[in-house]
C-alpha positions as CSV (number, residue, x, y, z in Angstrom):
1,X,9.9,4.5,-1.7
2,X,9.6,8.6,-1.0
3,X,13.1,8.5,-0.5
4,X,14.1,6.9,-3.7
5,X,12.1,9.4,-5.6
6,X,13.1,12.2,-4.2
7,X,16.9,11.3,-4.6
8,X,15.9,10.7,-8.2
9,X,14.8,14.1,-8.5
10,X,18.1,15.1,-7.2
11,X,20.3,13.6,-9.5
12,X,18.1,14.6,-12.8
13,X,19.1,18.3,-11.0
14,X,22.9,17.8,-11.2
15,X,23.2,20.1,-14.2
16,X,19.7,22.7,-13.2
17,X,21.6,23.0,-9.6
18,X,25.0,23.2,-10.5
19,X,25.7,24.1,-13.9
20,X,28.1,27.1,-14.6
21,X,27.0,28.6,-17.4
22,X,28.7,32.1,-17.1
23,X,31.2,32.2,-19.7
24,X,33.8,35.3,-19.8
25,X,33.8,38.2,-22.6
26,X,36.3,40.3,-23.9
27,X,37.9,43.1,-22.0
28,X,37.2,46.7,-22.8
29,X,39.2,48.2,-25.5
30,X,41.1,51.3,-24.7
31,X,41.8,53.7,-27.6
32,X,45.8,53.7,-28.0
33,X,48.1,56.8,-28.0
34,X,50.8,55.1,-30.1
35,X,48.4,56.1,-33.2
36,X,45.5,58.2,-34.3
37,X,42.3,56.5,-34.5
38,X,40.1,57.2,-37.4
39,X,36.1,58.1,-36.7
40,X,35.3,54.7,-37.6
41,X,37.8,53.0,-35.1
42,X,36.4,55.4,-32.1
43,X,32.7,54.4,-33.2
44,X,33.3,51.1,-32.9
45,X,35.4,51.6,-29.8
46,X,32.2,53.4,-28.2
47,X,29.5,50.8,-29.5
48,X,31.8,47.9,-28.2
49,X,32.4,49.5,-24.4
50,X,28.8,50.9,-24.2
51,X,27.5,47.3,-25.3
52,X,30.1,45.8,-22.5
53,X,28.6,48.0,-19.8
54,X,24.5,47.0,-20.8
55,X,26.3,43.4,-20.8
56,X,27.1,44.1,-16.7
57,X,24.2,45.3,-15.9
58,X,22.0,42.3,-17.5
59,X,20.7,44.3,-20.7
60,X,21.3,42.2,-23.3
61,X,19.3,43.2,-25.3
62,X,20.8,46.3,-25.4
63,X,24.1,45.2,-25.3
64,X,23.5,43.4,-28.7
65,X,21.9,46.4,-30.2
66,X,25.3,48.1,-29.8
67,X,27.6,44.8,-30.7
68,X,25.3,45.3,-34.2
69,X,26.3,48.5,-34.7
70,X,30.2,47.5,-33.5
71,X,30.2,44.5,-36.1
72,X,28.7,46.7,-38.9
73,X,31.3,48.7,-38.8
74,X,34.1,46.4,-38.3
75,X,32.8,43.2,-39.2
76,X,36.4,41.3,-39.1
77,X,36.7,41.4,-35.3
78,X,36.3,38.2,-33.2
79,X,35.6,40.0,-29.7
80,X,32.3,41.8,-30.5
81,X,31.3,38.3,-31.9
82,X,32.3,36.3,-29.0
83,X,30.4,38.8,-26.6
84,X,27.2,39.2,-28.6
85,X,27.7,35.2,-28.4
86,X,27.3,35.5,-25.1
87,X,25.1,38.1,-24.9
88,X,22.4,35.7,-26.8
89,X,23.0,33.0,-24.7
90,X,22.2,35.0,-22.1
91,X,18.6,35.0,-23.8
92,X,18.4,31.8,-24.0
93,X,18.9,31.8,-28.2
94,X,21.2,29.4,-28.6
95,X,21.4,29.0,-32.3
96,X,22.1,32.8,-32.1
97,X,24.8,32.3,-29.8
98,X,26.3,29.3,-31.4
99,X,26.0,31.2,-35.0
100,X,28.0,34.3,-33.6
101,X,30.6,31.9,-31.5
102,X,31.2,30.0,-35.4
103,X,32.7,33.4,-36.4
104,X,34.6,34.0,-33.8
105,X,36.2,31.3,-34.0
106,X,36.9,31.8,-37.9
107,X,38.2,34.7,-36.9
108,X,40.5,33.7,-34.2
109,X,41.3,29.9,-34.1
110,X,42.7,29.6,-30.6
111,X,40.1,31.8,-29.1
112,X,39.6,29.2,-25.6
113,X,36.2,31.2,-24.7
114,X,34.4,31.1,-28.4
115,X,35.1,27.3,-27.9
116,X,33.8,27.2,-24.3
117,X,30.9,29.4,-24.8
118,X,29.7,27.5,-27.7
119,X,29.4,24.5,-26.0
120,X,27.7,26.1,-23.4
121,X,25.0,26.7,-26.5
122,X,25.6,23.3,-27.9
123,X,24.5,21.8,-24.4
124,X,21.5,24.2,-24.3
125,X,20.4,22.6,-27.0
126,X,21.2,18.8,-25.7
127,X,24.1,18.3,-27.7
128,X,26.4,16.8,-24.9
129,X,28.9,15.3,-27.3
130,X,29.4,18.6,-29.0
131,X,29.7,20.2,-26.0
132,X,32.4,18.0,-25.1
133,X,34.4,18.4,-28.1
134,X,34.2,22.4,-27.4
135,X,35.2,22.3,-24.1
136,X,38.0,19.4,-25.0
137,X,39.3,22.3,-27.6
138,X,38.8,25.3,-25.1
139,X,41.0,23.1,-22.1
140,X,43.5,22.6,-24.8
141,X,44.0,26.0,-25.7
142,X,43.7,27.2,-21.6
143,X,44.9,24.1,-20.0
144,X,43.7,25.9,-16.6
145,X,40.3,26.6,-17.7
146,X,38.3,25.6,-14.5
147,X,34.8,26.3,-16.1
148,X,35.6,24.0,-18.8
149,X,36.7,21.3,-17.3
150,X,33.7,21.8,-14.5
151,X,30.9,21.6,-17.8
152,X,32.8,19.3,-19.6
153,X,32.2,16.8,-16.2
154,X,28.3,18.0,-15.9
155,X,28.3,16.6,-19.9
156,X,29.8,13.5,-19.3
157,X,27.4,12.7,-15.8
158,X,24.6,13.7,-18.4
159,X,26.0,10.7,-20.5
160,X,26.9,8.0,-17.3
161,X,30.4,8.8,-17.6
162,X,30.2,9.4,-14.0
163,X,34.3,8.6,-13.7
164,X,35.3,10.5,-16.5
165,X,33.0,13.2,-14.7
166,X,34.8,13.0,-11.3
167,X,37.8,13.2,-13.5
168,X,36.7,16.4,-14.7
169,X,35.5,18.0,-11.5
170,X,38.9,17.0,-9.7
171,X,40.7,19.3,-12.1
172,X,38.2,22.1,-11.6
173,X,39.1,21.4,-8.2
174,X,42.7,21.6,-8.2
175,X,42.8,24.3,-10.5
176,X,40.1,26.6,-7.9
177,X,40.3,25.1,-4.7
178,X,36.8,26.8,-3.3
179,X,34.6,25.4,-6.1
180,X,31.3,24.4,-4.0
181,X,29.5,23.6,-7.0
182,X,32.2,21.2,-8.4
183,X,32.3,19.6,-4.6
184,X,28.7,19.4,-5.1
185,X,28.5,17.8,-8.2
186,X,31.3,15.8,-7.7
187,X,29.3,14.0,-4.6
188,X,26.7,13.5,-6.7
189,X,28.5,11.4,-9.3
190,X,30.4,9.9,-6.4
191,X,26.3,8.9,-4.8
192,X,25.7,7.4,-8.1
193,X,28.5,5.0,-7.9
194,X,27.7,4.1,-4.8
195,X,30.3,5.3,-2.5
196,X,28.6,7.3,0.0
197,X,31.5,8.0,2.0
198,X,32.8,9.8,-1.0
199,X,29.9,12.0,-1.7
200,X,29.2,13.0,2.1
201,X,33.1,14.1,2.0
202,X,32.1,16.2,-1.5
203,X,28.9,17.7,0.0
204,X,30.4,18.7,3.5
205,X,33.2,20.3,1.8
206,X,30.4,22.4,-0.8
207,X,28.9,23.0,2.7
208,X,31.7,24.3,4.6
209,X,32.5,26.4,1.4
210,X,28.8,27.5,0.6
211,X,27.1,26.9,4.4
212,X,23.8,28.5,2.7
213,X,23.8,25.5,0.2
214,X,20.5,23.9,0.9
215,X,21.0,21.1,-1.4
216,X,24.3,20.3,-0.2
217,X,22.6,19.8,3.1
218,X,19.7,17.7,1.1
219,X,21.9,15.2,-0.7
220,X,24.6,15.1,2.2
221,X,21.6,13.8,4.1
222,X,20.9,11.3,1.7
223,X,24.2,9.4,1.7
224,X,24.2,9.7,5.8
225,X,20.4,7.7,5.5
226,X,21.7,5.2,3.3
227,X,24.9,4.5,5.6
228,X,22.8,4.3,8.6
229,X,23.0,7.7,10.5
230,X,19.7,8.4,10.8
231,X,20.6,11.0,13.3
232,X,22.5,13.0,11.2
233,X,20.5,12.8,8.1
234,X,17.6,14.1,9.8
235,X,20.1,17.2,10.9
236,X,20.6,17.6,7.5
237,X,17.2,17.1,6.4
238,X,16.4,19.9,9.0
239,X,19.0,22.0,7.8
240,X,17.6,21.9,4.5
241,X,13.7,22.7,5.1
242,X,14.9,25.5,6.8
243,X,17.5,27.1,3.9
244,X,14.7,26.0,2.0
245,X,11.7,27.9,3.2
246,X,14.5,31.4,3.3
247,X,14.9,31.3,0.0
248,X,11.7,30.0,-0.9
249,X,11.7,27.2,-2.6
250,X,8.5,25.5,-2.2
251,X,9.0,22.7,-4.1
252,X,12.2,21.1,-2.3
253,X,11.2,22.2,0.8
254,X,8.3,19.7,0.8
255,X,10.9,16.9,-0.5
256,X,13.2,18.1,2.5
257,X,10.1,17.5,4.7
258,X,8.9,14.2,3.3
259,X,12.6,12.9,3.5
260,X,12.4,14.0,7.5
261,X,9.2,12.0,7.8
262,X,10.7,8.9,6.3
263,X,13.4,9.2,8.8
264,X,10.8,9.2,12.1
C-alpha cells in the first residue's frame, strides 16, 4: 500500500521532475559595417544586447525593461518579442509570454522558437492540446528540435498517450543521445505500461548519464521491487535517501525511506 502511493506520487511528477522548460532566444545583434546605422538603430541595438545580458544573468525583470524600450523604438521586430516572451515566462506570466510570442509569430511565420516557447506558456497554463499543436508547428519548421519533441512527449503522457509519448522521447533521443531527462521520462511512460524491464533500461541509462539523479535511482528501484529484486531495489532505495538528504529534499527522502522499509 506505501509503495503504491509513493509510486503515484512519482508519476504525477513526470512533468515537475523532468520538464524542459528552457526555451532559446535570439542571438545578439552585431551593428554591420556594410551600412551606417542611424541613432535609432544603435539605441535599439543597445537596449536589445543589454536586455540579452540581464536575460543571462536571471534578471528578467530588467531584461524586459530594456526589450520595452527596444520594441518602442522598433516595434516591427520579431526577436525582442520572442525574448521578452521568454523573459515573462521566466516569471511565470504566461499570458504575458504567450501575448508577446503571438507577435512574433505575426511577424515571422516560420519562427520554430515563438512556436515552441509558446507552448511552453500554453502548457503553463494546462493547455496540453495547445501545447501540442505549437510544438507539432515548431518540429515542423526545425525537424531536429529535441526540446520539442521532449515537451511535446511530457504533453501527451499528461493526456495517457503514453506511446505517442515514448514516440516523442525516442526522437529527443536520437536527435541528443545524452538526454537523461528524456531517458527518465521515457521509463516512466514505459512503468506505466507495464513493462518494467523497459523503464529499469530508461532509468539506468538517465543514471549512468546523470549518476546524481536521485529519482532515477527512486523509480529504477520501483520497477526492480515489482520484478522481484528486492536486493537491488533496496540499493536503489539506498541510493536515493542518500542523493536525497545532499540536496535536501526532505520530502522524497522520507518516501525513499518508507519504500526501504516496505522492502525489509
Amino acid at each position: 500500500m506505501v509503495r503504491r502511493f509513493l509510486l503515484l506520487i512519482t508519476l504525477a511528477l513526470t512533468i515537475s521532475l523532468g520538464r524542459e522548460p528552457l526555451s532559446s532566444y535570439a542571438d545578439p545583434i552585431a551593428q554591420s559595417s556594410a551600412q551606417p546605422v542611424t541613432k535609432i538603430a544603435q539605441a535599439y541595438l543597445d537596449y536589445f544586447n543589454r536586455a540579452l545580458e540581464k536575460q543571462d544573468r536571471g534578471d528578467n525583470q530588467g531584461a524586459i525593461a530594456d526589450y520595452n524600450e527596444a520594441i518602442r523604438l522598433k516595434p516591427n521586430l520579431a526577436d525582442a518579442y520572442q525574448n521578452r516572451g521568454l523573459a515573462k515566462y521566466g516569471l511565470g506570466d504566461n499570458r504575458g509570454a504567450i501575448a508577446d510570442y503571438n507577435e512574433a509569430i505575426r511577424l515571422k511565420p516560420d519562427y520554430a522558437d515563438a512556436y515552441y516557447g509558446r507552448g511552453l506558456a500554453k502548457y503553463g497554463l494546462g493547455d496540453k492540446q495547445g501545447a501540442i499543436a505549437d510544438y507539432n508547428e515548431a518540429i515542423r519548421l526545425k525537424p531536429d528540435y529535441a526540446l520539442a519533441y521532449y515537451n511535446r512527449g511530457s504533453a501527451k503522457y499528461d493526456l495517457g498517450d503514453k506511446q505517442g509519448a515514448i514516440a516523442d522521447y525516442n526522437e529527443a533521443i536520437r536527435l541528443k543521445p545524452d538526454y537523461a531527462l528524456a531517458y527518465y521520462n521515457r521509463g516512466l511512460a514505459k512503468y506505466g505500461l507495464g513493462d518494467y524491464q523497459g523503464a529499469i533500461f530508461d532509468h539506468s541509462k538517465a543514471i549512468r548519464i546523470k549518476p546524481d539523479y536521485a529519482y532515477a535511482y527512486y523509480n529504477r528501484g520501483q520497477s526492480l521491487s515489482l520484478i522481484g529484486d528486492k536486493q537491488s531495489a533496496l540499493a536503489d532505495f539506498r541510493k536515493a535517501a542518500q542523493l536525497l538528504q545532499q540536496q535536501g529534499n526532505t520530502e522524497w527522502y522520507q518516501n525513499a525511506i518508507k519504500a526501504m522499509e516496505s522492502l525489509q
